[in-house]
Residue frames relative to the residue before (quaternion, step in Angstrom):
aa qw qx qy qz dx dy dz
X 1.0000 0.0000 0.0000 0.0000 0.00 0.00 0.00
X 0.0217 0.7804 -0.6249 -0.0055 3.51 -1.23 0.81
X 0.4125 -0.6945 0.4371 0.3956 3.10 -1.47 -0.36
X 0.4917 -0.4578 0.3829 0.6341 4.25 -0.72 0.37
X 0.8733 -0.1083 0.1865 0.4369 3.91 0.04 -0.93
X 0.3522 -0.7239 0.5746 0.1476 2.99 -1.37 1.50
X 0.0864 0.7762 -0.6168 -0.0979 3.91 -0.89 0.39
X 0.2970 -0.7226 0.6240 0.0170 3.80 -1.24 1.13
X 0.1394 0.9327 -0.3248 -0.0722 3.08 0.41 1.00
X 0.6625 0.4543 -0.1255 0.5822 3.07 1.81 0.86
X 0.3699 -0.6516 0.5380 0.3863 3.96 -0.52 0.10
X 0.1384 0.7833 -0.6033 0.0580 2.63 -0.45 1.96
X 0.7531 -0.5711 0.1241 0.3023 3.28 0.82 1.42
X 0.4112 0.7959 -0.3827 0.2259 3.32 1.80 -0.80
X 0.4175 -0.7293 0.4889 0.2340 3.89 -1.30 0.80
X 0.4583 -0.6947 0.3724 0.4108 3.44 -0.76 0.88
X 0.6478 0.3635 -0.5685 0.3536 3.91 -0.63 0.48
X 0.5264 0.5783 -0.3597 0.5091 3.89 1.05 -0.28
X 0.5756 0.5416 -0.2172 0.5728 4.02 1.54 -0.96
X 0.4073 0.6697 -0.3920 0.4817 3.58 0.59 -1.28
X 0.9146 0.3439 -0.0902 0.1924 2.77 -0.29 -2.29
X 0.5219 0.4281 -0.4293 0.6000 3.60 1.54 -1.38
X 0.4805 0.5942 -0.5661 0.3092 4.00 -0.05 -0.92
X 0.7482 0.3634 -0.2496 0.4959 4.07 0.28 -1.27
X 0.8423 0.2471 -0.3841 0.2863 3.56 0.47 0.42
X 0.4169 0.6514 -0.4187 0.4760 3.01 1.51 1.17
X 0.2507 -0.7961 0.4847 0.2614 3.82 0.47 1.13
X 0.6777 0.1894 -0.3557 0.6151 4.21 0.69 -0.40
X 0.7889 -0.2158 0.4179 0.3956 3.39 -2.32 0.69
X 0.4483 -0.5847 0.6543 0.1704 3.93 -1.18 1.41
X 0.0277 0.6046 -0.7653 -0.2192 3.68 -0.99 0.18
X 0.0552 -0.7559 0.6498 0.0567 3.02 -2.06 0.86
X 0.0040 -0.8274 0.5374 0.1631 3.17 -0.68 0.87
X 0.3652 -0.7587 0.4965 0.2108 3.69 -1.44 0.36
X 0.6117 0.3371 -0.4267 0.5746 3.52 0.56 0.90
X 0.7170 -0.4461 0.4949 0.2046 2.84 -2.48 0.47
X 0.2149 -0.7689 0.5360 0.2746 3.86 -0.47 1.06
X 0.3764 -0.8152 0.3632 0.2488 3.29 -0.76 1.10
X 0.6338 0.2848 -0.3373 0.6352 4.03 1.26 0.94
X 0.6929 -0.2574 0.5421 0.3996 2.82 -2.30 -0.62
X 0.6795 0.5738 -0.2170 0.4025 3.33 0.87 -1.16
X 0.7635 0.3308 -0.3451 0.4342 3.43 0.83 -0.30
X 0.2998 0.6186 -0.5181 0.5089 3.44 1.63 -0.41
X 0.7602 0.3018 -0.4588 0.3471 3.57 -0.80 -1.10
X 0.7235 0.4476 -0.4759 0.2230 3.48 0.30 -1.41
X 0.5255 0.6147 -0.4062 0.4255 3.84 1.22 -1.28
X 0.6789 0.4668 -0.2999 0.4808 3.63 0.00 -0.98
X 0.1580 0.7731 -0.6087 0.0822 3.80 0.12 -0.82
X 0.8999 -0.2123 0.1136 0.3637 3.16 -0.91 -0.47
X 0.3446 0.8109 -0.4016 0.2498 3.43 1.52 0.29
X 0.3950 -0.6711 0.5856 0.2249 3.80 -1.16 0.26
X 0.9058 0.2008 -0.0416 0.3708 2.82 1.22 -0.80
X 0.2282 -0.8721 0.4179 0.1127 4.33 0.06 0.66
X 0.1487 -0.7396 0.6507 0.0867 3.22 -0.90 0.43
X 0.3659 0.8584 -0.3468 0.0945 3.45 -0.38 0.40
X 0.5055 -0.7473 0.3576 0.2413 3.48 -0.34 1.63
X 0.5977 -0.5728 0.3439 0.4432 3.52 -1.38 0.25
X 0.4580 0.7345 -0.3518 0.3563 4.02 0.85 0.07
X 0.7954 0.2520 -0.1170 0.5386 3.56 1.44 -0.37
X 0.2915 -0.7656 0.5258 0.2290 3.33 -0.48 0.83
X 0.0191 0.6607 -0.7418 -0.1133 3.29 -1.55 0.33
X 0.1591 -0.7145 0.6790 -0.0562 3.26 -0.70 1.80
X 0.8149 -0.2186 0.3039 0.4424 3.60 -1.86 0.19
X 0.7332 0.4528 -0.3692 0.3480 3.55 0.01 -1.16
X 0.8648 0.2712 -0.2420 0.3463 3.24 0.65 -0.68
X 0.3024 0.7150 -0.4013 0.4861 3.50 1.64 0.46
X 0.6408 0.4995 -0.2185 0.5404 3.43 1.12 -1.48
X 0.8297 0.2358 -0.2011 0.4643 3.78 0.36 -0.39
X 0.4627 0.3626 -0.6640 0.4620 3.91 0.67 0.76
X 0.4321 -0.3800 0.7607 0.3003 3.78 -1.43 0.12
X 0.9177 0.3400 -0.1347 0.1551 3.13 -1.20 -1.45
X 0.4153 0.8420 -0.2608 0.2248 3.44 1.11 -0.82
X 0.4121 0.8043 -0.4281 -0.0022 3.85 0.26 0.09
X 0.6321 0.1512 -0.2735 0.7091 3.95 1.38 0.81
X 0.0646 -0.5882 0.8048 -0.0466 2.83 -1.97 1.22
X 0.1797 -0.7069 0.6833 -0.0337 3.28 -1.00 1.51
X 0.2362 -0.7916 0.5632 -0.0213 3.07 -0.92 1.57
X 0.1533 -0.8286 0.5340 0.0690 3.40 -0.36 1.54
X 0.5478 0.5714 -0.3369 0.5098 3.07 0.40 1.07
X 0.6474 -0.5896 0.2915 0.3851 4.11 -0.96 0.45
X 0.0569 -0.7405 0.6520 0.1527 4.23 -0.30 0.68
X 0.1048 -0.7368 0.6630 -0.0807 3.37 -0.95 1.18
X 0.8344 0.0698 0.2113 0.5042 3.21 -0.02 -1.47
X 0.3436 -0.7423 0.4900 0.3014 3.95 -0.04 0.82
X 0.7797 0.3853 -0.3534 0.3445 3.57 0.40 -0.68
X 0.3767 0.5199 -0.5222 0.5613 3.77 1.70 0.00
X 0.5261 0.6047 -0.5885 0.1061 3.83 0.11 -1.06
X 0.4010 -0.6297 0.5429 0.3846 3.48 -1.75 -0.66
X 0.5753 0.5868 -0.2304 0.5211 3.06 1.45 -0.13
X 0.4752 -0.6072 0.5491 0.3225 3.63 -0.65 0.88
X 0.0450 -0.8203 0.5654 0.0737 3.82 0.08 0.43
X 0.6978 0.2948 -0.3599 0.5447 3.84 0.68 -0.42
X 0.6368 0.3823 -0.4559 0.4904 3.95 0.31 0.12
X 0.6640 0.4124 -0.4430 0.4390 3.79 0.55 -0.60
X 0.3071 0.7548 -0.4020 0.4175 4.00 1.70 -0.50
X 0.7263 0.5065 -0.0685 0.4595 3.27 0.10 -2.63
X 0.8319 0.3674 -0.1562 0.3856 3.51 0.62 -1.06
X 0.4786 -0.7466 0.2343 0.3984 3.67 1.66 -0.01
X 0.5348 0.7025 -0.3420 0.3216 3.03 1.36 0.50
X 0.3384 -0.7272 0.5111 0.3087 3.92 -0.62 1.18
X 0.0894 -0.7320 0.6746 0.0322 3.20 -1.21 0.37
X 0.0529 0.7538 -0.6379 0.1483 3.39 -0.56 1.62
X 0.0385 -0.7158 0.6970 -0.0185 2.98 -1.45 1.35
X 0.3273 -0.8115 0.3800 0.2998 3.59 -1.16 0.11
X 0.3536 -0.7452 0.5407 0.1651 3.73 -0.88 -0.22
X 0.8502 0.2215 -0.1484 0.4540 3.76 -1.32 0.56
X 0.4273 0.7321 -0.4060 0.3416 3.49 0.77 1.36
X 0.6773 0.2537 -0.1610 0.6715 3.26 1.62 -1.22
X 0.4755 0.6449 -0.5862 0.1202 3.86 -0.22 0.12
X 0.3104 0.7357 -0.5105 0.3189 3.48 1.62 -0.64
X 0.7885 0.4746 -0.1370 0.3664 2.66 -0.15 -2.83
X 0.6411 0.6787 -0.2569 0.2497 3.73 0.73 -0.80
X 0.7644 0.4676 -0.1187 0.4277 2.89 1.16 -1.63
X 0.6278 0.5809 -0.2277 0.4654 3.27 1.71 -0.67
X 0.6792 0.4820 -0.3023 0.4637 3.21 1.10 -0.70
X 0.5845 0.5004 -0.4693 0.4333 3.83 1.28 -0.15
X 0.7133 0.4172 -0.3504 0.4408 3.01 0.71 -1.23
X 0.3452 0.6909 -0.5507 0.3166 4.07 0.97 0.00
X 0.8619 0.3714 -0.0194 0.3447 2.45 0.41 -2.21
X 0.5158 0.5067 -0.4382 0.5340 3.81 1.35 0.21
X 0.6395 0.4443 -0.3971 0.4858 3.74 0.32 -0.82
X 0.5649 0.6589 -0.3914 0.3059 3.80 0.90 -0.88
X 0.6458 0.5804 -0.1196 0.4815 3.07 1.28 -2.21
X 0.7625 0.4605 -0.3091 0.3333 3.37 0.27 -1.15
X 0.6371 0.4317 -0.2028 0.6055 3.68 1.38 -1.37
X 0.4453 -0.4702 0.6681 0.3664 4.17 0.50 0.37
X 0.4040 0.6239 -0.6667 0.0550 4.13 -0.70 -0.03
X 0.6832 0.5626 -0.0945 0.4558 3.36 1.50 -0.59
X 0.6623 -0.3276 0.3346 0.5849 3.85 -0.77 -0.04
X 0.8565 0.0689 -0.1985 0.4714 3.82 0.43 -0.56
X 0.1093 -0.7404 0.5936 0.2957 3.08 -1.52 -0.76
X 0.5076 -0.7511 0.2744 0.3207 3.46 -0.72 0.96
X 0.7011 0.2794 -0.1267 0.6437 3.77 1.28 -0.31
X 0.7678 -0.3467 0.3299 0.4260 3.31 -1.85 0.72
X 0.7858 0.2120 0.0349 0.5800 3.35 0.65 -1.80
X 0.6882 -0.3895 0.4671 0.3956 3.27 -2.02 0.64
X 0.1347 -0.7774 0.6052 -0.1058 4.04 -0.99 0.93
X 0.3895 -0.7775 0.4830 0.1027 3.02 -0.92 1.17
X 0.6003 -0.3863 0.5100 0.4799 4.19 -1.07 0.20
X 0.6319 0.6507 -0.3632 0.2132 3.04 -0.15 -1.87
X 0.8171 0.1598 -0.0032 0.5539 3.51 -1.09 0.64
X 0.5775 0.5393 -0.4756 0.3866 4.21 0.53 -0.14
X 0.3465 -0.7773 0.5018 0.1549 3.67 -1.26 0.19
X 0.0109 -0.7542 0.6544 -0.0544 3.63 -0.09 1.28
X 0.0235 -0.7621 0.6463 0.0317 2.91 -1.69 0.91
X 0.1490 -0.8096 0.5569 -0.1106 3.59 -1.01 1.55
X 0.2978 -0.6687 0.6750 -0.0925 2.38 -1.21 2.14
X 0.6476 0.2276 -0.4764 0.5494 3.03 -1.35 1.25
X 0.1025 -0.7733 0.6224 -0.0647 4.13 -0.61 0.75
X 0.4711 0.5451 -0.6338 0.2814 3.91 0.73 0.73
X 0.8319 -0.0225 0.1750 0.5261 3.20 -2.08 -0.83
X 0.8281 0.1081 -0.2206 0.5038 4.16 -0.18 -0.36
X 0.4995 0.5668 -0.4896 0.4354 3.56 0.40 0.50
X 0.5624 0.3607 -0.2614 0.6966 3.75 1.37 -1.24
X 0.6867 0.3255 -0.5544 0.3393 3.68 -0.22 -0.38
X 0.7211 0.3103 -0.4087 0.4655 3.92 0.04 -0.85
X 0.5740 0.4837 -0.5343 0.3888 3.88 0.42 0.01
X 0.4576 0.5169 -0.5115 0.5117 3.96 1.05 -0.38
X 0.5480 0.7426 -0.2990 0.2428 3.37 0.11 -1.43
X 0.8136 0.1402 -0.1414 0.5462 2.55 -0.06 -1.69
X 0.6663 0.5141 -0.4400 0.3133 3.87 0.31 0.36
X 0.3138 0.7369 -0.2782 0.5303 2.83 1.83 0.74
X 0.7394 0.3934 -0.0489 0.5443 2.85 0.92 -1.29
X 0.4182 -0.6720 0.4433 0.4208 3.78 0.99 -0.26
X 0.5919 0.6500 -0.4409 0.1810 3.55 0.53 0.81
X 0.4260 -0.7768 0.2518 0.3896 3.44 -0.91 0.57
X 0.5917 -0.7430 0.3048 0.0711 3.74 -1.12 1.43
X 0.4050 0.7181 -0.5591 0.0876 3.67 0.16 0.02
X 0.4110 -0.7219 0.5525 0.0689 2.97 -1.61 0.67
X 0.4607 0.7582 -0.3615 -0.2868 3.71 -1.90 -0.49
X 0.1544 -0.8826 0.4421 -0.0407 2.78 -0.86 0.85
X 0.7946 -0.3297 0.1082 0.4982 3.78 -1.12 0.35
X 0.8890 -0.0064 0.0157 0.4576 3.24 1.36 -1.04
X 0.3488 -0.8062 0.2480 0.4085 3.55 0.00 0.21
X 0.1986 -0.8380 0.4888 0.1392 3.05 -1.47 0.10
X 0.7586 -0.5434 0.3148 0.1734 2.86 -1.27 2.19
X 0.8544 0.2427 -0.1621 0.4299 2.93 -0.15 -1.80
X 0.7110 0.3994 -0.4034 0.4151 3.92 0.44 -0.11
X 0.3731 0.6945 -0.3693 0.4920 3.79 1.54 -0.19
X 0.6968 0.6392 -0.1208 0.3021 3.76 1.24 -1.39
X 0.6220 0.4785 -0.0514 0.6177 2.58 2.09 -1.25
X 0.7464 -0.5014 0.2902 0.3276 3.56 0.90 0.46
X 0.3912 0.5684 -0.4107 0.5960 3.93 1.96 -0.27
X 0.1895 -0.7552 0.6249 -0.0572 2.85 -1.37 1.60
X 0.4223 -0.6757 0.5163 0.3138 4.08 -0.75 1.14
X 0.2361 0.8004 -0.5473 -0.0636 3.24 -1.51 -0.16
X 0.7468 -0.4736 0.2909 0.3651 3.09 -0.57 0.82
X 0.5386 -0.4052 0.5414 0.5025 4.37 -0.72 0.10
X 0.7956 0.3944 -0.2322 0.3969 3.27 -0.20 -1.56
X 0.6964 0.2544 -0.3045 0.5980 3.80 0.28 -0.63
X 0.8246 0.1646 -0.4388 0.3170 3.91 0.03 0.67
X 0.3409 0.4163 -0.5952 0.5969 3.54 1.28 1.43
X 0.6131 0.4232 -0.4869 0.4560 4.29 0.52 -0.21
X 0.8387 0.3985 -0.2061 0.3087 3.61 0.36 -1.29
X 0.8606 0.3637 -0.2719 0.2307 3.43 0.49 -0.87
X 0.4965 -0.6646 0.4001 0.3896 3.88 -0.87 0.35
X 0.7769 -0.0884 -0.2278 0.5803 3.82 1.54 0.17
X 0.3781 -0.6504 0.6205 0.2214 3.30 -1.42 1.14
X 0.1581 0.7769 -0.5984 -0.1153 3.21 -1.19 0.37
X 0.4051 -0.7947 0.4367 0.1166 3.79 -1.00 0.89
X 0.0347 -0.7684 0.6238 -0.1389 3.52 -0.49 1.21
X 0.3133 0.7404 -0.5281 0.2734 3.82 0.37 1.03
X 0.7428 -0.3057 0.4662 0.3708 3.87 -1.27 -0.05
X 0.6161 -0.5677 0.4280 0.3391 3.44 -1.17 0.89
X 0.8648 -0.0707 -0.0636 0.4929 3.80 -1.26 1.31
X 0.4423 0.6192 -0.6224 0.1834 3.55 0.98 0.75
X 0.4214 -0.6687 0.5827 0.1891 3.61 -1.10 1.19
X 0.0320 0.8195 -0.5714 0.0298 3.19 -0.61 1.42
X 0.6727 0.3464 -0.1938 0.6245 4.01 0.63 -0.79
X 0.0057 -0.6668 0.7444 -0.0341 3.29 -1.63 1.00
X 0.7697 -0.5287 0.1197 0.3372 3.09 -1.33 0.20
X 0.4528 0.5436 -0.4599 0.5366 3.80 1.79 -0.23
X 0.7103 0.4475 -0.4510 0.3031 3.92 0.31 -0.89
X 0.5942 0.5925 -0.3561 0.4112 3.74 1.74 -0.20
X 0.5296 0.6641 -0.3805 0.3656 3.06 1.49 -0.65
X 0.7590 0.4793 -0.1809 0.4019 3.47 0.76 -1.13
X 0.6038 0.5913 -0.4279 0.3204 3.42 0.76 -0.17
X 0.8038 -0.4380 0.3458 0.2062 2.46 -1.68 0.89
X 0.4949 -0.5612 0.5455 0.3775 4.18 -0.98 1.20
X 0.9314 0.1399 0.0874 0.3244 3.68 -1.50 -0.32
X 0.4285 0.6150 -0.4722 0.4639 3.28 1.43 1.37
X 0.4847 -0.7083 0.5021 0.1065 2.95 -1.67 -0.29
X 0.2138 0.8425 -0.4747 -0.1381 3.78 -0.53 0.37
X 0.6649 -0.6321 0.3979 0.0035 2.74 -1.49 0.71
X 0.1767 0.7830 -0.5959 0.0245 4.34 0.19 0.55
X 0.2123 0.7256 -0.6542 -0.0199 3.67 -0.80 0.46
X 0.2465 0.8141 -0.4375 0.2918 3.68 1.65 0.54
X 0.4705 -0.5031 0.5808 0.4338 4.05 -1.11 0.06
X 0.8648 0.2823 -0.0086 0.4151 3.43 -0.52 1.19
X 0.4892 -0.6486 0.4380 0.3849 3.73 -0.43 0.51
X 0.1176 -0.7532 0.5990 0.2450 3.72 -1.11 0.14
X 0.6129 0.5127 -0.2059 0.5649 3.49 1.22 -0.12
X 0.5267 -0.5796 0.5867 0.2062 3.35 -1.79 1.07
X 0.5414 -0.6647 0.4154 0.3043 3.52 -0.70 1.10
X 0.6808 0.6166 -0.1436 0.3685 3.20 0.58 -0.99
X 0.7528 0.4159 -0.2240 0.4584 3.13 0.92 -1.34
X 0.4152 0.6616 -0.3447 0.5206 3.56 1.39 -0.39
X 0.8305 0.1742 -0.2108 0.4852 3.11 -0.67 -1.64
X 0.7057 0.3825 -0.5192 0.2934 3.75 0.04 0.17
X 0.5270 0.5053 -0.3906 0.5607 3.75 1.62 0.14
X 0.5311 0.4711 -0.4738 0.5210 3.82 0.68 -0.12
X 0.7443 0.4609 -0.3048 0.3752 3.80 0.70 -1.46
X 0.6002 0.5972 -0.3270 0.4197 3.61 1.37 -1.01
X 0.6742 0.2828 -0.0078 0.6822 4.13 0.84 -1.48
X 0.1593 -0.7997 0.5445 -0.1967 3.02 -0.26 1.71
X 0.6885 0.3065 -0.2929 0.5884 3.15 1.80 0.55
X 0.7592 0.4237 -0.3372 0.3611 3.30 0.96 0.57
X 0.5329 -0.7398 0.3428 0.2261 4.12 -0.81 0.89
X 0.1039 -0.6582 0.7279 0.1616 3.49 -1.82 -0.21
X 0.1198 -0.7693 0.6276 0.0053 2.95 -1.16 1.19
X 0.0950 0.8059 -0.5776 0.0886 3.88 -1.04 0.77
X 0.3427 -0.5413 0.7280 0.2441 3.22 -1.80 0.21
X 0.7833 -0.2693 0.3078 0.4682 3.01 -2.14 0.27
X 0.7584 0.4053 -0.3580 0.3639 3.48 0.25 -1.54
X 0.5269 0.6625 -0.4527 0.2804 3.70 0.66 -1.25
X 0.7129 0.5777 -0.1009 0.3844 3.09 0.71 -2.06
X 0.1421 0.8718 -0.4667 -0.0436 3.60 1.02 -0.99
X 0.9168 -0.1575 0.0106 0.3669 3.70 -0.75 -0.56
X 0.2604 0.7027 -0.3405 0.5678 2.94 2.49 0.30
X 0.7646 0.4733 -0.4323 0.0680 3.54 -0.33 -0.84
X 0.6232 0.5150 -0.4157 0.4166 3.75 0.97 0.37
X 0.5132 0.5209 -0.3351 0.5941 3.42 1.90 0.47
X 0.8162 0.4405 -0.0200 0.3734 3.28 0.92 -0.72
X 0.8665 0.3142 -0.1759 0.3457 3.10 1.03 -0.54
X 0.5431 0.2814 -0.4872 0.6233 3.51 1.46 0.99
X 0.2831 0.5799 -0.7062 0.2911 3.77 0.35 1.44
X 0.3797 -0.5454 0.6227 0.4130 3.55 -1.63 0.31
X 0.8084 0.1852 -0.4500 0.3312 2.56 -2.37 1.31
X 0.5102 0.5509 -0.4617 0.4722 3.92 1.17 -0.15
X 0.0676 -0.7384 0.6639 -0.0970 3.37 -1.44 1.39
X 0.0405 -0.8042 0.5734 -0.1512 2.91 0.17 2.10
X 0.3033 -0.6753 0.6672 0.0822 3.48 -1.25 1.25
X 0.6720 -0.6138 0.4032 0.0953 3.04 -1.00 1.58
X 0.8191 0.2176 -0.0323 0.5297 3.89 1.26 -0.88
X 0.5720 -0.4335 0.4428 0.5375 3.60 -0.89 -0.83
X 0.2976 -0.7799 0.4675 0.2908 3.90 -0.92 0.66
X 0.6308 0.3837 -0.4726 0.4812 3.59 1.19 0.30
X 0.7277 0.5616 -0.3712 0.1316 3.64 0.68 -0.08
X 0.3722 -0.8330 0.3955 -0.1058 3.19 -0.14 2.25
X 0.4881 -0.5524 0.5383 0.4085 3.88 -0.86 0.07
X 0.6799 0.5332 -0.2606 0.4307 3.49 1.27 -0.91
X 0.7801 0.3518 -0.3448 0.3857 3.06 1.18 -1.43
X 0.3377 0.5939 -0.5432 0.4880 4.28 1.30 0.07
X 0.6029 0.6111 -0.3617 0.3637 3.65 0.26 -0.94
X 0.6751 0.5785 -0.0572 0.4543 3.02 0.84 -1.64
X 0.7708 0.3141 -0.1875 0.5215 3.51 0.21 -1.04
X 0.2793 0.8617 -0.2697 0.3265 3.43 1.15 -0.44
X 0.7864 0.4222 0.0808 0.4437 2.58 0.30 -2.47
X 0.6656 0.5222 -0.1976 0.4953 3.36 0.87 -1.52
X 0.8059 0.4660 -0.2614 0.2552 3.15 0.89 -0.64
X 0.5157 0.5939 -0.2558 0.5621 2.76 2.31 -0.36
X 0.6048 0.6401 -0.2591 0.3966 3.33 1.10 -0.75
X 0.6898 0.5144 -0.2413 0.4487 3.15 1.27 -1.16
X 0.5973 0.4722 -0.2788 0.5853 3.66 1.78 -0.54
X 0.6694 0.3670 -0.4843 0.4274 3.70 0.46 -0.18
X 0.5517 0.5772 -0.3352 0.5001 3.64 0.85 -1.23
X 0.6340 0.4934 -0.4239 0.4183 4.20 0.74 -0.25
X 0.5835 0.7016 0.0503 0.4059 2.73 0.94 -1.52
X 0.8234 0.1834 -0.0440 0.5352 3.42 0.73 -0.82
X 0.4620 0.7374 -0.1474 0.4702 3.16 1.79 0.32
């Protein structure tokens, strides 16, 4: 089984022996491009007559342009499906319109989790442009609280109990089985009051902190975005960075998102040049899934 035509209509990072492979189930010549089309209009033209899409989490493909391929009957999202209405893809109209839409999940959190805790062990020891106390300061015994509780929300909440620190969490719902282990719920408001770093692990552009949730936080802390997309009101930040003149913000490209020419020559903003889950391993990873997600169609 193949498809009439594979089209990539975006840099979706994929590694070449994992390509190779989607390449053999595309009976005409794959086309691949490696940039971001800059409309609806160019989406359609890339896509043309294809059956079949690849497409990273950088490009949306809303209704309109579902409605105007013909041919289209899998879109492989290279990129994390959580939550359909975070998706880029129009997932209930491509539904209506018979089209599958697979995307994949649990590839970058590795690369993720390491790079917070990188960039906290940095902060605390000063190894970096700052340092978050007079003196060099240890995890141990600090309080982080994490909003958003999926697959990398429980993984840096292990972490940091790794590290001897204390854990609270929230999210939509709670969880039992990580509650057992000593993670403690708490309300938004009592974990912008309590903890020394917030960090945010939520669905693409889900706006979570406004300016009351800045109000409450905690003197001489820290927070944390390494999410697809800001999760915070611009504003309400940089006037809590300007207000606590002793506390930080750390981010990646994504964290930062359409903020970063507001944001990233403020004082105390630590802005990582790249993505913090994107790994040789985790490409590797998504790779696979992504091929997998085309044979497993296919063979179906």
């Amino acid at each position: 089984m193949a498809f009439e035509k594979i089209v990539i209509i975006d840099s979706c990072g994929l590694t070449q022996p994992e390509l190779s492979e989607i390449e053999k189930y595309s009976s005409a010549p794959m086309v691949v491009y490696d940039d971001v089309p800059g409309s609806e209009e160019g989406i359609i033209l890339r896509i043309g007559d294809a059956d079949a899409v690849l497409v990273s989490w950088r490009t949306r493909i809303p209704a309109s342009v579902l409605n105007a391929v013909y041919n289209v009957k899998y879109i492989g999202m290279c990129c994390s499906l959580y939550d359909e209405k975070a998706a880029n893809v129009d997932i209930a109209r491509a539904r209506e319109l018979g089209i599958a839409v697979k995307g994949v999940r649990d590839y970058g959190d590795e690369g993720t989790v390491e790079f917070l805790f990188a960039q906290l062990i940095a902060l605390f020891k000063g190894f970096g442009q700052y340092q978050w106390r007079t003196a060099p300061a240890e995890l141990k015994g600090k309080s982080i609280g994490i909003i958003g509780m999926g697959t990398l929300g429980a993984m840096v909440a292990e972490t940091a109990l790794h590290f001897g620190m204390e854990v609270f969490y929230f999210n939509r719902s709670r969880k039992p089985e990580l509650e057992a282990k000593g993670i403690t719920y708490l309300s938004l408001s009592e974990l912008m009051a309590t903890c020394d770093i917030i960090t945010t692990h939520t669905p693409k552009n889900a706006l979570i902190l406004s300016h009351d949730d800045f109000q409450l936080k905690k003197p001489n802390s820290i927070f944390i975005n390494t999410s697809l997309g800001p999760t915070f009101e611009k504003e309400a930040l940089a006037e809590w960075l300007k207000r606590d003149g002793s506390s930080f913000a750390i981010f990646d490209l994504e964290g930062i998102g359409v903020y970063r020419s507001d944001l990233e020559s403020a004082e105390r903003v630590i802005l990582y040049q790249g993505s913090s889950g994107s790994t040789a391993e985790a490409k590797k990873r998504l790779s696979q899934k992504v091929l997998s997600n085309i044979e497993n169609y296919l063979n179906s």
